[in-house]
C-alpha positions in Angstrom: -17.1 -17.3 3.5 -20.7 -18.0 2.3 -19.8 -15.4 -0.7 -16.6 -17.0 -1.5 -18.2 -20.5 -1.7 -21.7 -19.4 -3.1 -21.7 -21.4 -6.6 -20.8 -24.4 -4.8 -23.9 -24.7 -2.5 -26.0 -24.0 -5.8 -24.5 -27.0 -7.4 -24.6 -29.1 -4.1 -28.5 -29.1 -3.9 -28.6 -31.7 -6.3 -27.1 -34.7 -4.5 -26.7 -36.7 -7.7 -23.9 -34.6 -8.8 -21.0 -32.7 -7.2 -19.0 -29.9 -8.4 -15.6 -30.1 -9.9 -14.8 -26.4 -10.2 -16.2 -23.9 -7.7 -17.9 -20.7 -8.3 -16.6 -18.7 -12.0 -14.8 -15.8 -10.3 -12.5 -18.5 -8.9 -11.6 -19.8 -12.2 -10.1 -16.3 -13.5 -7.8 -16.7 -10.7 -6.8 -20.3 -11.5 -5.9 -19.2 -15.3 -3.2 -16.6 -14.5 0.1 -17.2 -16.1 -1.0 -20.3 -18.0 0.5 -20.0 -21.1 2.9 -22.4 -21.6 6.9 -21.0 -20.6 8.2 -23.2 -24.1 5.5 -21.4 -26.4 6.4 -17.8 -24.8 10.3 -18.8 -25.7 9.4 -19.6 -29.5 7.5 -16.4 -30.0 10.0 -14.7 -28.4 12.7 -16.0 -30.7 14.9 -17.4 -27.7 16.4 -20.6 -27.2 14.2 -23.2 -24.9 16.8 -25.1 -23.3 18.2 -22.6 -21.6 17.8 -19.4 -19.9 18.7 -16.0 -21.9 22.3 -15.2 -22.0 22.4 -11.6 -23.3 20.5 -7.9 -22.4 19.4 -8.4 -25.7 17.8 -11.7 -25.1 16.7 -10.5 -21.9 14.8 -7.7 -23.5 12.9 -9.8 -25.7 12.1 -11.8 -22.6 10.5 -8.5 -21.2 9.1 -7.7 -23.7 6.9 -10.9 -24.4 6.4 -10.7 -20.7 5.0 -7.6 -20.8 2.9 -8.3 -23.7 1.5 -11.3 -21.3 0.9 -9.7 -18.5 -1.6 -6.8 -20.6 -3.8 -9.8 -22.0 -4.7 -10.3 -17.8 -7.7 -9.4 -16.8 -8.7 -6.7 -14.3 -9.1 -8.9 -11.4 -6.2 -11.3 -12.2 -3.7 -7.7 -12.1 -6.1 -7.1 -8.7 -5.3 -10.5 -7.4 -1.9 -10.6 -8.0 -1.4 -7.2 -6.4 -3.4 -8.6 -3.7 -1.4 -11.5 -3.1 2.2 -10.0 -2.9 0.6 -7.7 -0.4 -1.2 -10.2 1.3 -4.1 -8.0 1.2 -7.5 -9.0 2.1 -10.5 -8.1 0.1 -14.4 -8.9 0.2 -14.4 -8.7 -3.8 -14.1 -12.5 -4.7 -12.1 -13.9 -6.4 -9.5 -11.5 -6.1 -7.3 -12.5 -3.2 -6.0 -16.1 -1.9 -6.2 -15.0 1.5 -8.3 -17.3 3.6 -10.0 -16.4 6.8 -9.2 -18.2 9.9 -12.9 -19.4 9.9 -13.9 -21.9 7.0 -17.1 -23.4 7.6 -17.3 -27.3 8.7 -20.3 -28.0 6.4 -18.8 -27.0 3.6 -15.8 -28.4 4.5 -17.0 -31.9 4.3 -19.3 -31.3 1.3 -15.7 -30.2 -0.4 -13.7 -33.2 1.2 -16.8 -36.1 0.4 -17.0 -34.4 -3.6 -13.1 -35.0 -3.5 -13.1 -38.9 -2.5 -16.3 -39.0 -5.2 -14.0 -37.3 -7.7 -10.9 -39.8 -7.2 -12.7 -42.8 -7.1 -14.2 -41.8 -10.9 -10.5 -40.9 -12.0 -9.4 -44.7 -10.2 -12.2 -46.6 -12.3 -11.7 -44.5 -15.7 -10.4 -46.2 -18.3 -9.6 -42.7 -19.9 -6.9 -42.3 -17.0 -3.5 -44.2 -18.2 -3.4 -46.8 -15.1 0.8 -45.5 -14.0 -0.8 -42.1 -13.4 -2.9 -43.1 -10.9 0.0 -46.5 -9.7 1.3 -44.6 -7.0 -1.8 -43.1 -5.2 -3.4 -46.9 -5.7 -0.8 -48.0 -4.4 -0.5 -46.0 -1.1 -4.2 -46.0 -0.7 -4.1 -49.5 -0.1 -1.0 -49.7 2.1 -2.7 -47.0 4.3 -5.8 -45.6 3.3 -6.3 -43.3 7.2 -3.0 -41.8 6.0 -4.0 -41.0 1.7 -7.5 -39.9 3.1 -6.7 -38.0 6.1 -9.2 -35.1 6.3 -6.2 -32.2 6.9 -3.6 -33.3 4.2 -6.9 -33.9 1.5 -8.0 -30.4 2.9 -4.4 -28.8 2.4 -4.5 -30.0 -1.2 -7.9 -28.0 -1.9 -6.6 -24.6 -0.2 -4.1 -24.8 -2.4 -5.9 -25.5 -5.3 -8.3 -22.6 -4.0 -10.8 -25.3 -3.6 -10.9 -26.5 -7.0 -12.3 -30.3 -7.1 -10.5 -31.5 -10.3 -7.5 -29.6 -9.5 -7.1 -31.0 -6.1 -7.3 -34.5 -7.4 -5.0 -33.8 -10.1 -2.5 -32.5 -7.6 -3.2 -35.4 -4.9 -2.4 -37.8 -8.0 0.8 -36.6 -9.1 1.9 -35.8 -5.5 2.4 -39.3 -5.2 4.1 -39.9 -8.5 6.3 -37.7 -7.4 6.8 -39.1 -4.1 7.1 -42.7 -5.5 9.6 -41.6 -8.4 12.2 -40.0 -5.3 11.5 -42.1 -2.7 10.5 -45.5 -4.2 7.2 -47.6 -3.6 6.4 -49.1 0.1 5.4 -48.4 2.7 7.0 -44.7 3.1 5.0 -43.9 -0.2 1.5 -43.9 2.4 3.3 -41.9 5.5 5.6 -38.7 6.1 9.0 -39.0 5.4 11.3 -38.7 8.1 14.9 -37.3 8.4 15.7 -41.0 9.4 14.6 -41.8 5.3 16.7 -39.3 3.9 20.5 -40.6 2.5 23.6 -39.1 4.2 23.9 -36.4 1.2 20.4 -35.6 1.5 20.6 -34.7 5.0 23.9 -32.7 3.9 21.8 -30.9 1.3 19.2 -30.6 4.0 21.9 -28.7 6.3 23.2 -26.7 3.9 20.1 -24.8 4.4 19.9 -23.6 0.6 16.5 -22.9 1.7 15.0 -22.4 5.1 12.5 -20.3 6.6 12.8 -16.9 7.9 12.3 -16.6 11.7 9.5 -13.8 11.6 6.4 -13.8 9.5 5.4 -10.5 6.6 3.5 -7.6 8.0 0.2 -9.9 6.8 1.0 -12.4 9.0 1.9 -15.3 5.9 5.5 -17.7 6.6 8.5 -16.2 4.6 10.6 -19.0 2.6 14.3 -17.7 1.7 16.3 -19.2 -0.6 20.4 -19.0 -1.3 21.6 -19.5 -4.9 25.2 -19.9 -5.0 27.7 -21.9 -7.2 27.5 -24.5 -5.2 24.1 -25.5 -5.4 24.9 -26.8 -8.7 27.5 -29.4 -7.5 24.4 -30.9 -5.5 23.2 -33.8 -6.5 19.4 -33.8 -8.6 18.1 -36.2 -6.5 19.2 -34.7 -3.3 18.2 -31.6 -4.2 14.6 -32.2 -4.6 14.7 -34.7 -1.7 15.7 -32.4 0.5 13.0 -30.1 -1.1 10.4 -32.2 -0.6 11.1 -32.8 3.0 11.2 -28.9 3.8 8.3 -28.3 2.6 6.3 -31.5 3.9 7.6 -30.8 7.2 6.8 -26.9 7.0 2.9 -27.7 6.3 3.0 -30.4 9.2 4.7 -28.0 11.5 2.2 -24.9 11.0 -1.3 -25.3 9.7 -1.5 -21.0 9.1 1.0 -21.8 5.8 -1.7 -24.0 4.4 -4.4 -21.4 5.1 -2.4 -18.2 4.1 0.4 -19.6 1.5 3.7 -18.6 2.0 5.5 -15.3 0.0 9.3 -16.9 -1.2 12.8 -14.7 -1.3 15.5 -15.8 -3.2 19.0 -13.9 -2.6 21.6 -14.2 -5.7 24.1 -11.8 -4.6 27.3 -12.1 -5.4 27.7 -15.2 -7.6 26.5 -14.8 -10.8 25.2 -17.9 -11.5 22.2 -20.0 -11.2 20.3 -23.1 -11.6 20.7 -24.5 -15.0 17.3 -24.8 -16.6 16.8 -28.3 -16.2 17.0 -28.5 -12.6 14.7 -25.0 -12.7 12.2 -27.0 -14.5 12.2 -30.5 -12.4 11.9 -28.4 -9.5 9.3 -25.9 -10.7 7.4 -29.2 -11.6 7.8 -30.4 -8.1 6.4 -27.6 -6.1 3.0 -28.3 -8.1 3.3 -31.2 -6.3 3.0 -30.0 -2.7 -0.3 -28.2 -1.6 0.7 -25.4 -0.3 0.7 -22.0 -2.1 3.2 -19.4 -2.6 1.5 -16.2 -2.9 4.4 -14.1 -4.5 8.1 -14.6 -4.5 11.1 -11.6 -4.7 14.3 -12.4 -6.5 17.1 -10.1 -5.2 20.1 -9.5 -7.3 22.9 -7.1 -6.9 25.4 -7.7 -10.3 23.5 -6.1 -13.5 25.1 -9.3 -15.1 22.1 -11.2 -13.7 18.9 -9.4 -15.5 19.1 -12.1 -18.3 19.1 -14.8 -15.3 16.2 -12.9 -13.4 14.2 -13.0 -16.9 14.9 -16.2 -17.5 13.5 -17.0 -14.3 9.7 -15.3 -15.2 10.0 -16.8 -18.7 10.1 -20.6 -17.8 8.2 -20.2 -14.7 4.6 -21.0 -15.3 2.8 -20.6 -11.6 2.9 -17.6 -10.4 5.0 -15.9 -13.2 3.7 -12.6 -13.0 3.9 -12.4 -9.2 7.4 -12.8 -9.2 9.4 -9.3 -8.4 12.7 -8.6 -9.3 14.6 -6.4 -6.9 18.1 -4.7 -8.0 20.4 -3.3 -5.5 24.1 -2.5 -5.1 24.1 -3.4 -1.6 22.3 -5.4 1.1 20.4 -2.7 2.5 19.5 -1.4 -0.4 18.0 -5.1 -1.4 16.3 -5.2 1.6 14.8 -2.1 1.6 12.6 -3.6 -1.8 11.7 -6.4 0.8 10.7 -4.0 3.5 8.7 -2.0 0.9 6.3 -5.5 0.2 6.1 -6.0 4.1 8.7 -8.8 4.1 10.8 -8.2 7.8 15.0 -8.1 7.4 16.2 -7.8 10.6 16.5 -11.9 11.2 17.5 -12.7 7.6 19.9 -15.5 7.1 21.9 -13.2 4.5 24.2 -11.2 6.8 25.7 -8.0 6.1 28.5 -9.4 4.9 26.9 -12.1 2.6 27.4 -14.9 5.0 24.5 -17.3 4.6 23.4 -18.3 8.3 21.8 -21.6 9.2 21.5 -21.2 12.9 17.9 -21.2 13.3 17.8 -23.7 10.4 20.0 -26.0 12.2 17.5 -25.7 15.3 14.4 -26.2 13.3 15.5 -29.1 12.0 17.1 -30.6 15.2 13.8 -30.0 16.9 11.9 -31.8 13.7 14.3 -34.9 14.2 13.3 -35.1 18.1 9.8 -35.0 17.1 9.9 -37.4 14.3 12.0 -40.1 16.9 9.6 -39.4 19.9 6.6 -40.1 17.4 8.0 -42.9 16.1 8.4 -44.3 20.1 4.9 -43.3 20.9 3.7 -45.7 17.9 6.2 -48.5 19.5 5.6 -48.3 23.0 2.3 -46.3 23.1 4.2 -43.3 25.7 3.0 -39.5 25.3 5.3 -37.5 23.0 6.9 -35.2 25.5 5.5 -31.8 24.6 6.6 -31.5 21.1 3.0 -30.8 19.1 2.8 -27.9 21.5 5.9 -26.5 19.9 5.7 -23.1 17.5 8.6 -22.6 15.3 7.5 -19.1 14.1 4.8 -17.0 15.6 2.3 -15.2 14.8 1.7 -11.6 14.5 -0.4 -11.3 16.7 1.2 -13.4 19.6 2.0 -12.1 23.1 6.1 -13.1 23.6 7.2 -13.4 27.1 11.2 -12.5 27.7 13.2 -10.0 27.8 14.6 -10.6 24.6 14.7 -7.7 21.6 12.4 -10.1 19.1 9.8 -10.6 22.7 9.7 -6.7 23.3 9.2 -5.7 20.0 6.9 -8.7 18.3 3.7 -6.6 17.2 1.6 -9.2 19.5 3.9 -8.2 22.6 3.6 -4.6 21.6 -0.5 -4.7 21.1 -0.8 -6.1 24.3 0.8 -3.6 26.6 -1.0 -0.9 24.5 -4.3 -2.4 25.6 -2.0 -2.5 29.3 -1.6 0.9 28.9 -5.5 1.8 27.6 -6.6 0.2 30.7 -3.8 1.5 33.1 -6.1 4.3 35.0 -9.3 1.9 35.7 -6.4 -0.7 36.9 -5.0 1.6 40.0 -8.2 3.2 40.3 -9.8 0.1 42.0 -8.3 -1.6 45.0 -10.8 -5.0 44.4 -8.6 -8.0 43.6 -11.5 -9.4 41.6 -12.1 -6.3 39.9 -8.3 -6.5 39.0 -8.1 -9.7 38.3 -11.4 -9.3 35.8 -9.5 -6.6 33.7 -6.6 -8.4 33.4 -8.5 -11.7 32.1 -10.4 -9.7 29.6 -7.2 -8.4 27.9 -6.3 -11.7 27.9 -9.8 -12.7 26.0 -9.4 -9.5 23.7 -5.9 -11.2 22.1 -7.4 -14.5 22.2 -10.4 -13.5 20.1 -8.4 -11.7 17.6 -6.7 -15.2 17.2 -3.2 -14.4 19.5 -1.8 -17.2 21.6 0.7 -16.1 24.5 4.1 -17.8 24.3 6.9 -18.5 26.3 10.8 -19.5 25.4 11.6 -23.2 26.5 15.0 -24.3 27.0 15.5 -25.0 23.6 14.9 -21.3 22.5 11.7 -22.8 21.0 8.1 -21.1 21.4 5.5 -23.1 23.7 1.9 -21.6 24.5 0.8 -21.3 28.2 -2.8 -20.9 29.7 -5.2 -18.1 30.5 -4.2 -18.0 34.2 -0.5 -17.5 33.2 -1.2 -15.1 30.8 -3.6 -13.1 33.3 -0.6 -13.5 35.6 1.8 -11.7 32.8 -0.8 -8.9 32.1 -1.0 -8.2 35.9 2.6 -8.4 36.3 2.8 -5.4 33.7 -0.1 -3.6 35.3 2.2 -3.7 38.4 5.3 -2.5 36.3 3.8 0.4 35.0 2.6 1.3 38.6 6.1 0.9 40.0 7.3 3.2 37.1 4.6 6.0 37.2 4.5 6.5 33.7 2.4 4.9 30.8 3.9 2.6 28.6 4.6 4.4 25.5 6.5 7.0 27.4 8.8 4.3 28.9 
């Protein structure tokens, strides 16, 4: 951490200034892909008001693409690698992967140059006063809410920690938020299911995007996305509303996606069609307005038809353009073999082997989020103790212990690490017949996964996962110590 954030405690020692941007290496990272998606059109010689039509114009596409992609640097091609993988690295500025620790001093420095940096763009008369309208606005309806530490802090993660690109981000996240929603006072608060129109919350449903159940082999939220014919008949407006609530209510409901960014699929199997490049760009527009960051997204096709639709899709999109993947396949298992092959899990996608799009767990998610939202909204009215839902986990971590007998408990990668170190500590288990002695190698498996940052979780009776405490957990580990016993025979021979 003190590497990655180096340059910035050199330019804190003098207390009469704060940084904007962080330390150089970060700002090769920041540059990728910024050449604007218009400009690469023209010198390509292809229409800019709409996507390419033709394998010829598709080509051409490629081709400037290509040409693009040589002009990176060494560590941008490193990073972006880096970042589809989801692969860690001590050479800075070459990953977005964030350690679990981030360290408090710096934190605040960060969070203090922040409030110093939007106060100078509020009192600039450079700054054209409707930029800056909405964020005024809902700073003085409720300034706890604009200034909370954890949403300010989101915004510079995903700016990787960039000042002036936070604020930027901060500003027109509530221009955004104003121009769907209107002014108010739902402009300085979350927005609710309960805000949303009838056909936003159908949009919503529809579950045109939702996230996957399981998380990539590096541990990082998987966002999956549906492109059909239909998605065109939906309303703009609902659309993004619907956008915007997903991905609001994703960052409130698991702080890892703010730390690690999320990888995105998107499935276009089947149709043939896509998004027409005005609703591409308005919504392309709109995730710059959320801070989270996705890391690398897969586009899975399965007509040749499509490649001038896939290129189209690099060609006008300007974040993260060059760690977007394209993945071809006649069938389903063929596409998601490609997925497998970047880490991304299968076995609980929504796309069925018959190209039914599920939205069971969707449905659930989103049901749970509405019971949340009413019970918080109760607490503020009658001051009662939300009933359990913040202890909630929608998707859990690699490294969590499941308990159940359940295919997904028994084979989760947490589940499985933890009756390894069952089975590593099997012999010295039967070998003493002191309860405390027992009872002390059971609670430090329990510490070893806690450490390593794994929480043991149970299924409540809404199929959702809740954590439980050490003793419960000790009583699990001991309750497989006592299995293995019965069965005479270690666990990876069971």
């Amino acid at each position: 951490i003190s590497s990655r954030y180096s340059t910035y405690i050199c330019n804190s020692v003098n207390k009469q200034t704060h940084p904007t941007r962080l330390y150089p290496s970060m700002s090769a990272a920041t540059s990728t892909s910024s050449r604007d998606p218009m400009e690469l059109a023209m010198s390509a010689g292809l229409p800019i008001f709409r996507f390419p039509e033709t394998d010829e114009e598709a080509s051409r596409a490629e081709d400037v693409l290509s040409k693009e992609l040589a002009n990176l640097s060494l560590a941008e091609h490193e990073k972006i690698i880096f970042d589809l993988h989801g692969i860690p690295t001590t050479r800075t500025g070459t990953s977005s992967v964030v350690g679990d620790e981030e360290d408090p001093q710096i934190q605040s420095e960060l969070l203090q140059a922040l409030q110093e940096e939007l106060d100078v763009k509020l009192s600039s008369s450079k700054i054209r006063a409707d930029y800056c309208s909405a964020y005024k606005e809902a700073r003085f309806l409720n300034p706890s809410y604009v200034t909370d530490s954890r949403l300010c802090w989101q915004f510079l993660r995903a700016n990787q920690y960039c000042v002036e690109a936070a604020v930027e981000a901060i500003l027109a996240h509530y221009e955004a938020k104003k121009r769907l929603f209107g002014g108010g006072e739902i402009l300085a608060r979350e927005v609710h299911q309960s805000d949303l129109s009838s056909d936003d919350i159908k949009c919503l449903r529809q579950g045109h995007v939702q996230l996957l159940p399981t998380r990539d082999a590096s541990g990082r939220v998987v966002t999956v996305t549906n492109i059909t014919p239909e998605i065109k008949s939906v309303d703009q407006g609902s659309l993004e509303r619907s956008m915007w609530y997903f991905s609001m209510a994703t960052l409130r409901d698991d702080d890892d996606i703010s730390k690690h960014g999320t990888v995105g699929v998107i499935y276009n199997l089947n149709h043939g069609s896509g998004i027409d490049i005005g609703a591409f760009e308005s919504i392309s527009k709109l995730e710059q307005c959320w801070p989270q960051r996705q890391l690398g997204n897969h586009i899975c096709y399965n007509q040749e038809s499509l490649r001038p639709l896939v290129a189209g899709y690099r060609l006008f999109r300007q974040q993260g353009r060059f760690s977007l993947r394209a993945h071809f396949g006649k069938s389903l298992d063929e596409v998601h073999f490609h997925l497998n092959t970047f880490g991304i899990p299968t076995d609980e996608s929504p796309m069925g082997k018959d190209y039914v799009w599920s939205t069971t767990f969707h449905q659930e998610w989103l049901e749970r989020l509405r019971r949340k939202e009413e019970q918080s909204q109760q607490q503020q009215d009658s001051t009662q103790a939300l009933d359990g839902c913040d202890d909630v986990i929608t998707i859990p971590r690699n490294s969590d212990v499941l308990f159940g007998k359940s295919r997904r408990a028994r084979l989760a990668a947490g589940t499985q690490r933890a009756l390894h170190l069952v089975d590593q500590h099997y012999e010295r288990y039967v070998a003493t017949d002191s309860k405390y002695d027992k009872k002390c190698i059971s609670n430090n498996i329990v510490s070893t996964i806690r450490s390593s940052g794994g929480r043991f979780l149970r299924s409540n009776q809404d199929g959702c996962w809740v954590s439980v405490d050490d003793e419960t957990a000790r009583h699990k580990i001991a309750h497989w110590f006592r299995h293995m016993k019965s069965t005479k025979q270690p666990s990876h021979h069971r």
